[in-house]
KEVEX-869502 format. One record per residue (C-alpha): residue number from 1; residue in one letter; x, y, z. Coordinates in nm, 3 decimals. Layout:
+-----+----+---------+---------+---------+
:   i : aa :       x :       y :       z :
+-----+----+---------+---------+---------+
: NUM :  A :       X :       Y :       Z :
...
+-----+----+---------+---------+---------+
***
This chain:
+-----+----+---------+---------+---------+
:   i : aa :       x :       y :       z :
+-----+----+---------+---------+---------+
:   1 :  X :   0.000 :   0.000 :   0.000 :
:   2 :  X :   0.087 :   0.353 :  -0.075 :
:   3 :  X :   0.017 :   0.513 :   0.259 :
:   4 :  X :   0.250 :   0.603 :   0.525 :
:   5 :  X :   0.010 :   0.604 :   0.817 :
:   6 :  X :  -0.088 :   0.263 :   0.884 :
:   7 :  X :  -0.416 :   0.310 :   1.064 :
:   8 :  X :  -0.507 :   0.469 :   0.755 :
:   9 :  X :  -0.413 :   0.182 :   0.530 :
:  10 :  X :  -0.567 :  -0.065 :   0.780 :
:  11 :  X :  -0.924 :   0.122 :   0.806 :
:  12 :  X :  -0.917 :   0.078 :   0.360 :
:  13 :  X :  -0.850 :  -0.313 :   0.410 :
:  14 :  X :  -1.125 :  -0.356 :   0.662 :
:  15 :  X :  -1.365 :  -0.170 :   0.423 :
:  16 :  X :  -1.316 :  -0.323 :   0.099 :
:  17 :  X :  -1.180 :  -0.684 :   0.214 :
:  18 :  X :  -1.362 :  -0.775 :   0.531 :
:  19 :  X :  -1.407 :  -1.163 :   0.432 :
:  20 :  X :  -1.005 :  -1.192 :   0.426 :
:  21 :  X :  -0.818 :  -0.873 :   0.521 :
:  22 :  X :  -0.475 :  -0.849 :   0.496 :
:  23 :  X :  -0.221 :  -0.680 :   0.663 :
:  24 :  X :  -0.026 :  -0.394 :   0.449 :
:  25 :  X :   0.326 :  -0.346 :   0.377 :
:  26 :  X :   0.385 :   0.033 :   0.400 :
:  27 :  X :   0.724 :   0.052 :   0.143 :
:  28 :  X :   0.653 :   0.434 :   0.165 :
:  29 :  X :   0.711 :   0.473 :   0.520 :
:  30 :  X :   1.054 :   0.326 :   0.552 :
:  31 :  X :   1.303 :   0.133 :   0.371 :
:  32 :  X :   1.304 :  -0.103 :   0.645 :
:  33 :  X :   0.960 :  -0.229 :   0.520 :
:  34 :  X :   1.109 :  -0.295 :   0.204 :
:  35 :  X :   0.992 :  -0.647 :   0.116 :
:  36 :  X :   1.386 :  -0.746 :   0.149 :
:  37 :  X :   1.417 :  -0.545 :   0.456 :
:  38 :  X :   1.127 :  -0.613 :   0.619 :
:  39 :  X :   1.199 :  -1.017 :   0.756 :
:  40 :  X :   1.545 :  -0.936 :   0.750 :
:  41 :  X :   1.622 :  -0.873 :   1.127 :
:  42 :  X :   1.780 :  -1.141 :   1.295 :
:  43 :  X :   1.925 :  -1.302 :   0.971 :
:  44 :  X :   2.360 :  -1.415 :   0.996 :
:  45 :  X :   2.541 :  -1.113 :   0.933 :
:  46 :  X :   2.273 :  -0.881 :   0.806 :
:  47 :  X :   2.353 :  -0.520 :   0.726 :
:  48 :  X :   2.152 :  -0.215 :   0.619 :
:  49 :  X :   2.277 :   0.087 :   0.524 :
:  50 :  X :   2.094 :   0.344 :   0.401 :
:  51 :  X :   1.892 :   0.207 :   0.134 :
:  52 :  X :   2.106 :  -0.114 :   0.103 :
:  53 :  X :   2.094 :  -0.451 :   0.228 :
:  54 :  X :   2.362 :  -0.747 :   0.262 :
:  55 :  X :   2.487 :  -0.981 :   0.436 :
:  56 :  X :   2.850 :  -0.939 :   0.592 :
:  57 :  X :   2.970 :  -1.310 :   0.519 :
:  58 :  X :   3.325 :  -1.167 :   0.592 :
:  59 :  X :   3.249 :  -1.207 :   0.929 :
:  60 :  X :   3.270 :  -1.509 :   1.149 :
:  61 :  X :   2.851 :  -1.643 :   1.084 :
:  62 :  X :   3.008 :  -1.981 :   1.251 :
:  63 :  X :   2.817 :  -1.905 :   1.587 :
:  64 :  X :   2.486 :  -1.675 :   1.427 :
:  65 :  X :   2.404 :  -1.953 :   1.211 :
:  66 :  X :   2.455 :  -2.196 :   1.523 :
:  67 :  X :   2.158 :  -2.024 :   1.710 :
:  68 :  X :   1.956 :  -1.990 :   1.377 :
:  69 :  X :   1.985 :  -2.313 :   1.342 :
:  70 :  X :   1.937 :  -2.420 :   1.741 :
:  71 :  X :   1.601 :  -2.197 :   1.698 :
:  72 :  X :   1.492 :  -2.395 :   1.414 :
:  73 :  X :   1.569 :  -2.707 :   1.543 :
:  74 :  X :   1.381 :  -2.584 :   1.867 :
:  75 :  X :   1.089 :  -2.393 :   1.706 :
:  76 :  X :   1.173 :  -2.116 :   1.876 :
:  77 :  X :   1.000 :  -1.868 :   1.660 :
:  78 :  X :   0.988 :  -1.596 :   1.914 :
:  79 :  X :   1.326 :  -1.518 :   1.826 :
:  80 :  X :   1.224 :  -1.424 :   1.513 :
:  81 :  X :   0.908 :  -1.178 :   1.554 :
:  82 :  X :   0.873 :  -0.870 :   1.306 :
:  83 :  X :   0.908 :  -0.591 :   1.495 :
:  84 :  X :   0.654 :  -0.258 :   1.458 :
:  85 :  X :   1.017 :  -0.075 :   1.304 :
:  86 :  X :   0.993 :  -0.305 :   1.001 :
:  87 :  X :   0.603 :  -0.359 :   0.992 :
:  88 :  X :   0.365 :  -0.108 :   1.100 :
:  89 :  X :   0.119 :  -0.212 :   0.917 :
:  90 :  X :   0.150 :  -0.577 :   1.095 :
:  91 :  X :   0.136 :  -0.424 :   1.452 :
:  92 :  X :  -0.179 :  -0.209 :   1.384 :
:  93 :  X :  -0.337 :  -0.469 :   1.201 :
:  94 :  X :  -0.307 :  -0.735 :   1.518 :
:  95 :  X :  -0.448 :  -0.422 :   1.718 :
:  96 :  X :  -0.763 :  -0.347 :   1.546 :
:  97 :  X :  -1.085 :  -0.529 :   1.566 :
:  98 :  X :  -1.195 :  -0.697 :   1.267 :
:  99 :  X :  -1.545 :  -0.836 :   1.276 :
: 100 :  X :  -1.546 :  -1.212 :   1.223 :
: 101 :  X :  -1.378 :  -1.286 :   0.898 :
: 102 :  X :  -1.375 :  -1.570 :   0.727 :
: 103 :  X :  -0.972 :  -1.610 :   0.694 :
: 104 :  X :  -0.683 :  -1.350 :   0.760 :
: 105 :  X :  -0.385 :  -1.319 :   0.468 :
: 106 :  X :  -0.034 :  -1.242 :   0.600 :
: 107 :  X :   0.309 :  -1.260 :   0.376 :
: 108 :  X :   0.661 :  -1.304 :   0.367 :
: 109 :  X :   0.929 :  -1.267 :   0.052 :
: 110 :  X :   1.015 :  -1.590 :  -0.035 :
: 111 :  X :   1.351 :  -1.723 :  -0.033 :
: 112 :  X :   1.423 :  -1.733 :  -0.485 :
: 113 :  X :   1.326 :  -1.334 :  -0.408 :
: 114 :  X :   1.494 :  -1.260 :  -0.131 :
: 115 :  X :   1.811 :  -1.516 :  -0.254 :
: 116 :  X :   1.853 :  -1.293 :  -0.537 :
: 117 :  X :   1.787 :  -0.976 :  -0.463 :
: 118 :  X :   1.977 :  -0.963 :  -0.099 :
: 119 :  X :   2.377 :  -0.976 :  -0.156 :
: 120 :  X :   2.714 :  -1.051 :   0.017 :
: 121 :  X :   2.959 :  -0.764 :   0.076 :
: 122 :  X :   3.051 :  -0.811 :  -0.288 :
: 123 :  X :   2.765 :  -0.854 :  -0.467 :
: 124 :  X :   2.694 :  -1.220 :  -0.497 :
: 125 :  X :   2.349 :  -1.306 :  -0.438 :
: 126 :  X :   2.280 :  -1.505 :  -0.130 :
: 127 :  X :   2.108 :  -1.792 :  -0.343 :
: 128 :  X :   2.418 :  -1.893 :  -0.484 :
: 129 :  X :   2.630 :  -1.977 :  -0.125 :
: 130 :  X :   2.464 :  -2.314 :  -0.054 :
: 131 :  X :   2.496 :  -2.233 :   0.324 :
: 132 :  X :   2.351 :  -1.849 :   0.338 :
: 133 :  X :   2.062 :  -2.028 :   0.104 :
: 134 :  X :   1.943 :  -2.308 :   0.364 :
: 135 :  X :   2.020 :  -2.054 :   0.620 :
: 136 :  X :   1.819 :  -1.807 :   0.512 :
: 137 :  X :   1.487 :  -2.061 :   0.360 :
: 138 :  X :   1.513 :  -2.178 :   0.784 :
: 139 :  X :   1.484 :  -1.781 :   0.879 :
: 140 :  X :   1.219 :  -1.754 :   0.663 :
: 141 :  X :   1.059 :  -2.033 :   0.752 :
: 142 :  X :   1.047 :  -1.888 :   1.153 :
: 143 :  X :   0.926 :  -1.541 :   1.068 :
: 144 :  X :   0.684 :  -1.719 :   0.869 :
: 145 :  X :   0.601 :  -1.922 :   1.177 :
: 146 :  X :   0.593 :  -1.638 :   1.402 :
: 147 :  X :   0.356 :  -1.427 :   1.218 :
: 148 :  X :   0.080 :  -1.722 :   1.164 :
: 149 :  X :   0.124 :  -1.770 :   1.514 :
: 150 :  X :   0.031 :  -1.352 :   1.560 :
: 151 :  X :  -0.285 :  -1.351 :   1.258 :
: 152 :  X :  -0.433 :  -1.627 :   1.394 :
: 153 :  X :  -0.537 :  -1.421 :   1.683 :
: 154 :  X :  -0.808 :  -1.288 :   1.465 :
: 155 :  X :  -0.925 :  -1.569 :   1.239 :
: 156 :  X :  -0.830 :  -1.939 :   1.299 :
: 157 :  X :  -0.862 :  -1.964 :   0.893 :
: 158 :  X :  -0.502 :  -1.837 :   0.799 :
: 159 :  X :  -0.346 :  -1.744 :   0.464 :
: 160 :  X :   0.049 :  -1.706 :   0.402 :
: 161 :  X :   0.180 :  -1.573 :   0.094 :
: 162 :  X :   0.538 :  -1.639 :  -0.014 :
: 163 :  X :   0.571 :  -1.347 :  -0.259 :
: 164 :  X :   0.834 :  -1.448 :  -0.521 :
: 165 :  X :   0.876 :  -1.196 :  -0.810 :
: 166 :  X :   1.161 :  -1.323 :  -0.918 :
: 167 :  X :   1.017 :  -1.612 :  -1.036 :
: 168 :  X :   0.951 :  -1.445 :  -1.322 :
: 169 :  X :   1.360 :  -1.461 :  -1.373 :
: 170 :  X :   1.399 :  -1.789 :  -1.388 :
: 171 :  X :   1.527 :  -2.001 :  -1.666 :
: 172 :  X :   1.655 :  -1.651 :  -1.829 :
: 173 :  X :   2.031 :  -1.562 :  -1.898 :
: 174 :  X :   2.071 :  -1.397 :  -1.607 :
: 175 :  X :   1.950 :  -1.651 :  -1.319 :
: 176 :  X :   2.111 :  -2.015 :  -1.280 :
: 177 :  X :   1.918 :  -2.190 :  -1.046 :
: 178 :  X :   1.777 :  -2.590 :  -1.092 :
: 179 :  X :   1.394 :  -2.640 :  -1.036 :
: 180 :  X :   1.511 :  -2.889 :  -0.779 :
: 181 :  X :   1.679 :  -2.620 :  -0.580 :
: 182 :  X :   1.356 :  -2.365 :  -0.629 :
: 183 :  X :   1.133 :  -2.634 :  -0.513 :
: 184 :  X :   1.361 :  -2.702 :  -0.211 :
: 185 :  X :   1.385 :  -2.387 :  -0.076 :
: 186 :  X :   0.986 :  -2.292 :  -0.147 :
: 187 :  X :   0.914 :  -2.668 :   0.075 :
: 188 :  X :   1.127 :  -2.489 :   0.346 :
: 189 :  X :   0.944 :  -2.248 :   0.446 :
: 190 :  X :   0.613 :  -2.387 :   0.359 :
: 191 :  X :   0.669 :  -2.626 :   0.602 :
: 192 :  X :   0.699 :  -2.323 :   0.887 :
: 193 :  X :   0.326 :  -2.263 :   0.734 :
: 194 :  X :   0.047 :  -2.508 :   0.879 :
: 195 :  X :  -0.248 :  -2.315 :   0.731 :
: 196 :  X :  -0.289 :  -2.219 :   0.378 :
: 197 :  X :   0.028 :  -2.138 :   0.173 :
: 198 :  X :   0.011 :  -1.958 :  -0.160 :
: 199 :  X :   0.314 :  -1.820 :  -0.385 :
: 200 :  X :   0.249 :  -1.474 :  -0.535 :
: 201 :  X :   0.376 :  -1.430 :  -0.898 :
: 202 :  X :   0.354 :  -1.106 :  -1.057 :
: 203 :  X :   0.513 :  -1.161 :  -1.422 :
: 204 :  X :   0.546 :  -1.470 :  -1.663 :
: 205 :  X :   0.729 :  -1.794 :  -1.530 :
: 206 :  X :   0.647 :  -2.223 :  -1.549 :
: 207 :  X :   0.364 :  -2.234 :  -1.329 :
: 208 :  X :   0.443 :  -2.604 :  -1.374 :
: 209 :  X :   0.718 :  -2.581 :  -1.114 :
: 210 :  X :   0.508 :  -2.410 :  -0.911 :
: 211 :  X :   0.218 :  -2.629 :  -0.905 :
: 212 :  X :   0.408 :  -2.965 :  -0.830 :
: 213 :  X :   0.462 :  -2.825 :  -0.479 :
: 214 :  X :   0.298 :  -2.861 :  -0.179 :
: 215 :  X :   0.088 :  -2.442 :  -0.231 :
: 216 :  X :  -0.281 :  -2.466 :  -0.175 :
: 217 :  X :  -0.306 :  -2.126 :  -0.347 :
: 218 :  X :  -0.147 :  -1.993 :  -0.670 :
: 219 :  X :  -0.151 :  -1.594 :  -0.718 :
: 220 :  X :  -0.060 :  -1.463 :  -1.023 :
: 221 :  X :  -0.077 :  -1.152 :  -1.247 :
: 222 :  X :  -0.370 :  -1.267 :  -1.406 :
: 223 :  X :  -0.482 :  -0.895 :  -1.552 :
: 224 :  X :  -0.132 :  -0.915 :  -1.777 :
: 225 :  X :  -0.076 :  -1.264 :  -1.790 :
: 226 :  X :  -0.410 :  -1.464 :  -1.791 :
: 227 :  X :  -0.348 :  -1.613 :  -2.116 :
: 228 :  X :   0.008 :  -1.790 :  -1.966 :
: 229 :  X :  -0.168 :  -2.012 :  -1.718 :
: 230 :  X :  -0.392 :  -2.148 :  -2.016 :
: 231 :  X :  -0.041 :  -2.348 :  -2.093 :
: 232 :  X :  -0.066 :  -2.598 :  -1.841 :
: 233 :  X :  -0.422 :  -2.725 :  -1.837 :
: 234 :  X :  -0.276 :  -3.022 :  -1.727 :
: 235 :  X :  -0.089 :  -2.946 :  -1.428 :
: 236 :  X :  -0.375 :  -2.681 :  -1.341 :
: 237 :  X :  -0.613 :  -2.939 :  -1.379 :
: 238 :  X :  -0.423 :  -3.174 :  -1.073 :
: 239 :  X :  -0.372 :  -2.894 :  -0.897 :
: 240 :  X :  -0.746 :  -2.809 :  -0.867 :
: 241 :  X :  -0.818 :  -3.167 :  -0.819 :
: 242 :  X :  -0.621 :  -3.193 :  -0.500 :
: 243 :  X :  -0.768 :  -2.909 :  -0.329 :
: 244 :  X :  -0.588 :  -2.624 :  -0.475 :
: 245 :  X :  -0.669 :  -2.277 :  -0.546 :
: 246 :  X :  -0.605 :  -1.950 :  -0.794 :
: 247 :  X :  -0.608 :  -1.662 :  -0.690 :
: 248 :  X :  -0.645 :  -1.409 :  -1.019 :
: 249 :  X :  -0.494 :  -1.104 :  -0.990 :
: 250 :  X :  -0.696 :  -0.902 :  -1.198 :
: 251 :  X :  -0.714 :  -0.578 :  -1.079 :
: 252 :  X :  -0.427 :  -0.367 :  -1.244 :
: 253 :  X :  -0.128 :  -0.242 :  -1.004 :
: 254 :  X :  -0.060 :   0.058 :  -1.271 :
: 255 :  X :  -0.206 :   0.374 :  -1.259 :
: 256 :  X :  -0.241 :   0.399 :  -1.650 :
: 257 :  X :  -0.427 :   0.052 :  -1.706 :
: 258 :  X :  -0.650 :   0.164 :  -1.351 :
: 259 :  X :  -0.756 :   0.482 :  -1.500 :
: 260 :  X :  -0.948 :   0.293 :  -1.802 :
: 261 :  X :  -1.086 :   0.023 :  -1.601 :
: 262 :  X :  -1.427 :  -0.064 :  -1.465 :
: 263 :  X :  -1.587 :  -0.354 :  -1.284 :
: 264 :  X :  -1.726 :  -0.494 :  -1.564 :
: 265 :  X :  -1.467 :  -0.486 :  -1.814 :
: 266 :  X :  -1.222 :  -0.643 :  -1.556 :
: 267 :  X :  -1.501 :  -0.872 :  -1.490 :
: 268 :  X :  -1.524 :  -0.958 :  -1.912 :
: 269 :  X :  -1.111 :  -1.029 :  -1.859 :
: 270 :  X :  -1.141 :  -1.248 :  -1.544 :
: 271 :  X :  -1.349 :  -1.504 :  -1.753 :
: 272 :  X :  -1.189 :  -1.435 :  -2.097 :
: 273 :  X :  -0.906 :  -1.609 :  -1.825 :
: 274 :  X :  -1.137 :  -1.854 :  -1.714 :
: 275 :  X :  -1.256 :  -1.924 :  -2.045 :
: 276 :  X :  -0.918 :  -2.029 :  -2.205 :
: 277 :  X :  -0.816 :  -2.294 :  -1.932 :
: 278 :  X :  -1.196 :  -2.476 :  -1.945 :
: 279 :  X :  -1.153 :  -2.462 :  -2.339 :
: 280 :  X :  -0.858 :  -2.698 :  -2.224 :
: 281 :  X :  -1.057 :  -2.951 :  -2.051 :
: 282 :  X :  -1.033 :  -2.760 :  -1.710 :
: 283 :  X :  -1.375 :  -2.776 :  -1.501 :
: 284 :  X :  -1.575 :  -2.456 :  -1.485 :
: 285 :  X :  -1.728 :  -2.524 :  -1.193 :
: 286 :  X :  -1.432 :  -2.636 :  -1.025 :
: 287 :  X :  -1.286 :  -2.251 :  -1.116 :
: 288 :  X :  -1.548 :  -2.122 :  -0.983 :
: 289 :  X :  -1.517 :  -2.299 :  -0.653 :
: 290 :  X :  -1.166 :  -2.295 :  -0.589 :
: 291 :  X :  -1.126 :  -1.880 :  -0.687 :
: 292 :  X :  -0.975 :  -1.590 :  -0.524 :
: 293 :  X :  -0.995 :  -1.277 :  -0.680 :
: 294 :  X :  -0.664 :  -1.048 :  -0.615 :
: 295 :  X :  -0.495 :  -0.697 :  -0.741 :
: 296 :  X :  -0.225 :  -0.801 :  -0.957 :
: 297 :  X :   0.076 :  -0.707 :  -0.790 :
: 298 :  X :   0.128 :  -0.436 :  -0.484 :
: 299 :  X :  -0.024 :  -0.110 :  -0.488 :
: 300 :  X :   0.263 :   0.086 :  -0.363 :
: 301 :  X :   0.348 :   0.226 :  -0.709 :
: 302 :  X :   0.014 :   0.428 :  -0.697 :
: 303 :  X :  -0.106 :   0.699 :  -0.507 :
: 304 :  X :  -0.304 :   0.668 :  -0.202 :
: 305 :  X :  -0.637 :   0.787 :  -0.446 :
: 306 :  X :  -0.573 :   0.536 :  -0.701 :
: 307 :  X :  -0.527 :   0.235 :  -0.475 :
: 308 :  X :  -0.796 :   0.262 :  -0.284 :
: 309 :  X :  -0.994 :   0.332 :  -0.634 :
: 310 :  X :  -0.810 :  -0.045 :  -0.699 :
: 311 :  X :  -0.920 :  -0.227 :  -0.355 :
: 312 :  X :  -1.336 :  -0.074 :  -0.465 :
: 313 :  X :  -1.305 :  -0.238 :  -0.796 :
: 314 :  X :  -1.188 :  -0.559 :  -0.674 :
: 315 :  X :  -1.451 :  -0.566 :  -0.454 :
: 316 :  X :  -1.698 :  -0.475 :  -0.718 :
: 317 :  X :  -1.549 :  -0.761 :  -0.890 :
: 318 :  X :  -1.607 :  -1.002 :  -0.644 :
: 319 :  X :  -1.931 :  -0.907 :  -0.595 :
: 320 :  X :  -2.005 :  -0.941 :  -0.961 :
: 321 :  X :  -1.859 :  -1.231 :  -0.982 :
: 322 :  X :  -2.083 :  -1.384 :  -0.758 :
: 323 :  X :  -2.368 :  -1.276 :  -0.934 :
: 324 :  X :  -2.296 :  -1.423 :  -1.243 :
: 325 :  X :  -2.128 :  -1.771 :  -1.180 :
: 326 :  X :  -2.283 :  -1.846 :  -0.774 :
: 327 :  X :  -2.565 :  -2.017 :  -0.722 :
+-----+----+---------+---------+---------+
***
């Protein structure tokens, strides 16, 4: 979210997502709620500097990556709480009373993101140490813990993202990185998640790989990249079968493609998405069942204005949606 007050940002997610609110990440507000930032503290050698992040692995980690690893051993995920400096959002959130919702959606940058986009001291990314990349899946995997353990305080019914962007990177020139090792790391810190675990994908990637793991919910961009699901009918077909849910993000994140939007054209896109994986042999009704409906990405980019214009036409979606396909 754009905002830098967090009671503010709070009082829009109560309004327009009561069923499943979510707690916002205010990037505005500090660098330290940077989605690389913000589950950083705690982490072997972790510096931040300015508007930088790395991890010293000049230093001697030998005895920080002892107790990271004693804690996970242990479960001892207090260790590991996100403080109000890094999420604001968070702490007011747990605060405030929400009603009765159905389920509550927390997140957490998930360890391809974070691998590659946090550094050593010389600019290596953190995926590519094998040690610093187990280390840091197991950190993740406890702040993932501990905030399940905080959300749950106002729905039993919880939801964890693991927001990787970069999946969109992989199998390009400029990321090396086996599906085996992807699929590791993602199992990692699922398995600090023992309510619903989704990945959020906001460009093109193989949703294959992402589907053969154990995520109950896939998120993706669906309002620029609906027709790339349509690929795997297969895989999407299993991954319904067992339980599994998407979540289409089809509410734009840009303030350009927002402008021209309305419910009902973002409503025509949504099944124009639909559409082209059922034309594929992929149930209707079990679409309809197993749906989310999302923005497609943050809304940090936009002003304060324009997301909250975002949030009232995904709820007009929703409730359109309804209309049409729920009996």
């Amino acid at each position: 979210m754009p905002h830098t007050d967090p009671k503010e940002a709070c009082s829009l997610v109560d309004k327009f997502l009561p069923e499943i609110p979510a707690w916002p990440q205010l990037t505005r507000r500090s660098f330290l709620e940077n989605m690389y930032a913000q589950f950083s503290d705690g982490f072997p050698g972790v510096v931040i500097e300015s508007e930088r992040i790395y991890v010293d692995s000049s230093k001697d980690l030998d005895k920080p990556l002892e107790q990271l690893y004693s804690s996970y051993l242990e479960d001892k995920i207090e260790k590991y709480a996100i403080n109000s400096d890094h999420a604001a959002g968070l702490h007011t959130f747990l605060e405030r009373k929400h009603g009765s919702p159905f389920a509550v959606k927390g997140q957490i940058t998930g360890p391809v993101t974070w691998g590659l986009a946090v550094t050593d001291e010389n600019r290596r990314p953190l995926l590519y140490n094998d040690t610093l990349a187990d280390a840091m899946a197991k950190h993740l995997h406890l702040k993932a813990a501990w905030q399940e353990r905080e959300i749950k305080a106002i729905s039993p019914n919880t939801i964890i993202f693991v927001d990787e962007p970069y999946m969109a990177s992989i199998g390009s020139a400029f990321v090396s990185i086996s599906s085996d090792k992807i699929t590791s790391l993602l199992e990692e810190v699922f398995s600090g998640i023992s309510g619903l675990k989704g990945v959020h994908c906001c460009g093109n990637t193989d949703w294959s790989m992402l589907l053969s793991t154990s995520l109950d919910i896939l998120n993706f961009d669906a309002y620029n990249y609906g027709y790339t699901i349509a690929l795997y009918p297969d895989e999407v077909k299993a991954f319904l079968d067992r339980g599994g849910v998407i979540a289409w993000g089809i509410v734009a994140h840009d303030a350009k493609d927002l402008q021209g939007e309305t419910v009902n054209s973002l409503l025509d896109r949504l099944e124009d998405g639909i559409g082209a994986l059922n034309s594929k042999g992929v149930s209707l009704s079990l679409m309809k069942e197993r749906c989310l409906l999302t923005p497609s990405c943050g809304l940090d980019s936009l002003s304060e204005e324009a997301a909250e214009w975002a949030l009232e036409l995904l709820a007009g979606v929703s409730t359109e949606f309804r209309k049409r396909h729920v009996k």
